[in-house]
C-alpha positions in Angstrom: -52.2 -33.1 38.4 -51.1 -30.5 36.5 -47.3 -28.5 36.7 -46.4 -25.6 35.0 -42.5 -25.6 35.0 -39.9 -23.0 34.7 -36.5 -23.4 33.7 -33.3 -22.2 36.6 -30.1 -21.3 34.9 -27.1 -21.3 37.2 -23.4 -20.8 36.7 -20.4 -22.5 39.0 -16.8 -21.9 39.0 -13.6 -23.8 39.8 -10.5 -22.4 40.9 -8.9 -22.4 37.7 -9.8 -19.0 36.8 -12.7 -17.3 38.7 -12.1 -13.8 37.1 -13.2 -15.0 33.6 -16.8 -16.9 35.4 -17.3 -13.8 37.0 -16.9 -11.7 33.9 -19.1 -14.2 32.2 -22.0 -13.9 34.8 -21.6 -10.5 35.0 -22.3 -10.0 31.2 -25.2 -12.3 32.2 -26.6 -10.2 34.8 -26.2 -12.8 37.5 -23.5 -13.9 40.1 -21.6 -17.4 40.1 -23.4 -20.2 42.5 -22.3 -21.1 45.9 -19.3 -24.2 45.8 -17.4 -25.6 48.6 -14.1 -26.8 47.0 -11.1 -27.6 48.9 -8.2 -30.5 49.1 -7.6 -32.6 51.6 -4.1 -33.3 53.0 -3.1 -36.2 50.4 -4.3 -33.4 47.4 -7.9 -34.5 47.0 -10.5 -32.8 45.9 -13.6 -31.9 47.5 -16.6 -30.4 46.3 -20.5 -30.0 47.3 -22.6 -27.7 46.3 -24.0 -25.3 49.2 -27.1 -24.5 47.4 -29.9 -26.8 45.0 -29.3 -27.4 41.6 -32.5 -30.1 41.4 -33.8 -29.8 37.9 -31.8 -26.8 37.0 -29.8 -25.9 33.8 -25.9 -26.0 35.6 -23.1 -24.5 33.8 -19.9 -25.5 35.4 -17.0 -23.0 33.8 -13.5 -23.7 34.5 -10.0 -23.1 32.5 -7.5 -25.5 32.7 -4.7 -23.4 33.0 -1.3 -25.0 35.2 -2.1 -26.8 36.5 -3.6 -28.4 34.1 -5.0 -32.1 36.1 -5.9 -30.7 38.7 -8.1 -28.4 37.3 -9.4 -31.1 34.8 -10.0 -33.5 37.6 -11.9 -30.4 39.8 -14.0 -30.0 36.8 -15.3 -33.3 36.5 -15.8 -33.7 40.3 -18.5 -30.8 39.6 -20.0 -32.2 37.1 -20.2 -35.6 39.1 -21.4 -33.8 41.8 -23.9 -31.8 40.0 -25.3 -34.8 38.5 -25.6 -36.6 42.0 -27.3 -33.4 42.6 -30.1 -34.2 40.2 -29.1 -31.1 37.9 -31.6 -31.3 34.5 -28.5 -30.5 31.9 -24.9 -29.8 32.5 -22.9 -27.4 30.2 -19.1 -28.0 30.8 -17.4 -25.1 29.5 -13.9 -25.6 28.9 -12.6 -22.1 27.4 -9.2 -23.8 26.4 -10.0 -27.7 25.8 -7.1 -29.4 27.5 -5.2 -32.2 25.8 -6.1 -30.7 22.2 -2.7 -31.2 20.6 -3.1 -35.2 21.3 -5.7 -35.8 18.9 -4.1 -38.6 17.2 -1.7 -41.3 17.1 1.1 -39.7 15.1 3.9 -42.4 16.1 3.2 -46.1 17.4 2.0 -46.7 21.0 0.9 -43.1 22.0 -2.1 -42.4 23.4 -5.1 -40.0 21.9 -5.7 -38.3 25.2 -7.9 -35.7 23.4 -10.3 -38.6 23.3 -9.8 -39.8 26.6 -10.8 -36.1 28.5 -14.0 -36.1 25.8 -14.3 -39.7 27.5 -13.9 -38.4 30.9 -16.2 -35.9 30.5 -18.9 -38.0 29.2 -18.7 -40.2 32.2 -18.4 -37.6 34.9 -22.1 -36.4 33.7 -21.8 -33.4 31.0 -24.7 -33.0 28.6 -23.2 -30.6 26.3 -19.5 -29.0 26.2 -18.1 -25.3 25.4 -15.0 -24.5 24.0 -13.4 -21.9 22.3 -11.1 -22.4 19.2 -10.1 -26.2 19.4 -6.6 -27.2 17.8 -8.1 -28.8 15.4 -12.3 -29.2 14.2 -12.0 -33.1 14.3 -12.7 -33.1 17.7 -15.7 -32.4 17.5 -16.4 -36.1 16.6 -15.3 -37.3 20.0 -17.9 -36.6 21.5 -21.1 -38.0 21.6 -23.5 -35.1 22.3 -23.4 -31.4 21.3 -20.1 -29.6 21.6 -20.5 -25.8 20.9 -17.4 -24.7 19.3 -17.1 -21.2 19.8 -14.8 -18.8 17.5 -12.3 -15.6 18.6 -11.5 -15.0 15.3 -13.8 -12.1 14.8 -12.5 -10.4 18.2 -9.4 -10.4 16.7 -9.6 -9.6 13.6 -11.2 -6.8 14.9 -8.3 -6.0 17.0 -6.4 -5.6 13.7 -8.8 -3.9 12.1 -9.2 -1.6 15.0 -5.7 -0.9 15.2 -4.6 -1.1 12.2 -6.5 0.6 9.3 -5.5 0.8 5.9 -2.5 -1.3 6.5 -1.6 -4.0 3.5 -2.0 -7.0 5.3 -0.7 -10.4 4.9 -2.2 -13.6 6.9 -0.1 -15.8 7.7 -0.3 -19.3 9.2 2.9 -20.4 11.3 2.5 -24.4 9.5 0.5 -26.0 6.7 -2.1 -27.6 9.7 -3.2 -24.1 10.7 -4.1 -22.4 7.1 -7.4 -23.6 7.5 -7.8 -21.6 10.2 -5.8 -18.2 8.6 -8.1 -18.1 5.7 -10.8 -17.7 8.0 -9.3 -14.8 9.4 -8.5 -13.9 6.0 -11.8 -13.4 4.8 -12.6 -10.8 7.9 -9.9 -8.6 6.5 -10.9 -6.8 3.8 -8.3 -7.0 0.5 -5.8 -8.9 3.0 -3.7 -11.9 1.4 -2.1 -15.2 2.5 1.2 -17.0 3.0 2.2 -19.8 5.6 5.4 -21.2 7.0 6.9 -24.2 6.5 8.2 -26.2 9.3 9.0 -29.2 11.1 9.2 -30.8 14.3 12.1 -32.0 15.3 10.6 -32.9 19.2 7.5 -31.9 21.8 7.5 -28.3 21.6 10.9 -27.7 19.7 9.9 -26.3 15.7 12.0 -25.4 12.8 11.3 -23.1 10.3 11.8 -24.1 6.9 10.7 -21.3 4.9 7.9 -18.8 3.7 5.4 -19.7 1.1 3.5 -16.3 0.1 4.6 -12.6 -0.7 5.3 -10.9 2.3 7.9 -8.2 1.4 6.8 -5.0 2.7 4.0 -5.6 3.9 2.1 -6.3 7.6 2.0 -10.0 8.4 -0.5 -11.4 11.0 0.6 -14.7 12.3 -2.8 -16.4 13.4 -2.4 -20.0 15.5 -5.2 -21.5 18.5 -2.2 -21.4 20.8 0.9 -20.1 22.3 2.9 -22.3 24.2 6.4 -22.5 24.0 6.5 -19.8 21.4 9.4 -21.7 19.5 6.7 -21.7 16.6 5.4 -17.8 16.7 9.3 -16.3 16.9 10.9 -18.5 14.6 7.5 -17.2 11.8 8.7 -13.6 12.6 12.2 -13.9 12.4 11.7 -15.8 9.0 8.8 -13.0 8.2 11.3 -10.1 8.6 14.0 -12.0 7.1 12.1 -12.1 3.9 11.2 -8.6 3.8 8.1 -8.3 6.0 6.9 -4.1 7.0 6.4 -5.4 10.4 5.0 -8.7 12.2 1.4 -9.0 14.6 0.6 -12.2 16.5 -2.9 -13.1 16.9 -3.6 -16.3 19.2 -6.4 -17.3 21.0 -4.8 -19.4 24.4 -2.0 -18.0 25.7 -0.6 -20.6 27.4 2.9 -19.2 27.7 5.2 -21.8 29.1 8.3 -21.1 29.8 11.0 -20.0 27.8 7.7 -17.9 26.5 8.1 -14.9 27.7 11.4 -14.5 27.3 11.3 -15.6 23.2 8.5 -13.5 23.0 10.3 -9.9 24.5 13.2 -10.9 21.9 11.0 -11.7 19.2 10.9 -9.2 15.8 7.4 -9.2 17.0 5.5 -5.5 17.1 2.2 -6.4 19.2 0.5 -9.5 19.8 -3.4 -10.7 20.8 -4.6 -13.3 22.8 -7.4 -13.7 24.9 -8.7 -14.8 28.0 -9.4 -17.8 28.2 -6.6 -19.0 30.2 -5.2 -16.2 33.0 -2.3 -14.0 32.6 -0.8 -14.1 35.5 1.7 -10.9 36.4 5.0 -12.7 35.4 4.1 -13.6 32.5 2.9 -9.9 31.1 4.8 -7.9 28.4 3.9 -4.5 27.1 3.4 -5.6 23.4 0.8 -8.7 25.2 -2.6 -7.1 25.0 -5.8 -9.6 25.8 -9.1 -9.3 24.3 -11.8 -10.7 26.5 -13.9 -13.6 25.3 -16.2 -13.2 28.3 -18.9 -11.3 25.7 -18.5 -14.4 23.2 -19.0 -17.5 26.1 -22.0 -15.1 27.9 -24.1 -14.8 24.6 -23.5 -18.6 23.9 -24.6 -19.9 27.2 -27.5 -17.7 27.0 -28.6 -19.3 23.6 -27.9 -22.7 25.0 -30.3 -21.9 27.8 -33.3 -20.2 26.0 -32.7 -23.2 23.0 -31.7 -20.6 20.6 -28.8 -21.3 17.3 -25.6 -20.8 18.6 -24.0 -20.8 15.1 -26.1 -17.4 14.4 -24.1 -15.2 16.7 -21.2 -16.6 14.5 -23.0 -16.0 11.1 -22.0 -20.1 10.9 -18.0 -19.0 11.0 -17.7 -21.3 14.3 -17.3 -25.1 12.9 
């Protein structure tokens, strides 16, 4: 007996954020798959698949925006259920990896829980994860199989660039852990230069800044981090940035989580414009004028399509995504 086989890409959403799956397919040329999900009365959740995924290439996309279990847990019910489904490979992609800041013990008798969701998400049935812009690169190594570790520096770099041409720019990191990450930027800015902040925790999500390390008088800073959350981190950077003589102060960050008192550090903040993407929703509350969002829906759509056709991923990132 002989087969000649084909290969069936399809894409599923969960309710975390349908706009950016359907931005993503569309991109793709195709439309998201047919799901039943719903919760039952006690807050389970429920999901079947209402058409066949035997043998088929399944990319489940969901963000875990708040909140933030629930839509972890949804995800890897669809995964479970995908595999039950005798699916050939599941992609999880998980725009904004949840849990990322947890990556390590950093006082006695916490819990990695980074480690734990790559755990979770092993069991549940992915073959292969997406992510964009991970805290930090070492997670990489907790899991087991590939993890495609996508990059939005380039988008917004280009933002700057795009916006701001022939400016004197200064990168800036808002700690020591995240200069790594600024140089990168750095070196898609042509002739720009590099400072960071110093800082310190004093508590889960309170900061203080120490001080500026760089030369930043007069000039344009762009504070560059994974995340926005509280914001403690980004407005205490300006005000020290301005303090010490900055031109003016950008904000590029890839998550905007925004929890509250966010939005309302960020409309105070010595902060001109700032740049985050998609991958977690905006929702209308939490919109300012000087918030503008770059979509990553390009950047996730060209990755799954490598990932499908077994093409280098790291090529549509010139190798700039590890």
């Amino acid at each position: 007996m002989e087969i000649t086989t084909k290969k069936r890409m399809q894409i599923f959403s969960g309710r975390g954020y349908e706009g950016l799956a359907e931005e993503v397919a569309d991109h793709l040329g195709m439309r998201l798959g047919d799901v039943e999900i719903h919760d039952f009365a006690n807050g389970e959740i429920y999901v079947r698949y209402r058409e066949n995924v035997r043998g088929s290439d399944v990319f489940i996309i969901q963000s875990c925006a708040p909140p933030v279990n629930t839509n972890l847990m949804e995800q890897l019910i669809m995964i479970d259920a995908a595999k039950r489904a005798s699916a050939k490979r599941i992609t999880a992609v998980v725009p904004c990896y949840p849990y990322s800041r947890q990556d390590k013990k950093g006082r006695s008798r916490e819990a990695i829980t980074a480690r734990l969701v790559a755990d979770m998400l092993t069991v549940a049935g992915a073959d292969r994860i997406v992510s964009v812009n991970l805290h930090t690169g070492q997670l990489q190594g907790f899991f087991d199989y590939p993890l495609d570790h996508l990059t939005a520096l380039p988008l917004l770099s280009g933002w700057v660039t795009e916006n701001w041409p022939g400016e004197e720019i200064v990168v800036v990191s808002p700690d020591a852990g995240g200069v790594r990450q600024a140089e990168k930027f750095q070196r898609q800015l042509p002739n720009a230069s590099m400072a960071f902040i110093a800082k310190t925790r004093t508590g889960h999500n309170v900061a203080k800044t120490l001080g500026v390390v760089g030369d930043v008088e007069g000039k344009t800073c762009v504070l560059v981090d994974d995340m926005i959350d509280t914001a403690g981190t980004i407005c205490g950077a300006a005000e020290a940035l301005i303090a010490r003589g900055a031109r003016q102060v950008l904000c590029c960050a890839t998550h905007p989580v925004l929890s509250h008192p966010a939005i309302e550090r960020l409309e105070q903040a010595p902060i001109e414009r700032i740049a985050v993407t998609n991958t977690l929703p905006l929702p209308t509350g939490k919109q300012l004028d000087k918030i503008e969002v770059c979509s990553i829906a390009p950047i996730v759509a060209s990755t799954m399509k490598a990932i499908f056709e077994d093409q280098s991923v790291s090529e549509l990132f010139d190798d700039q995504n590890q």
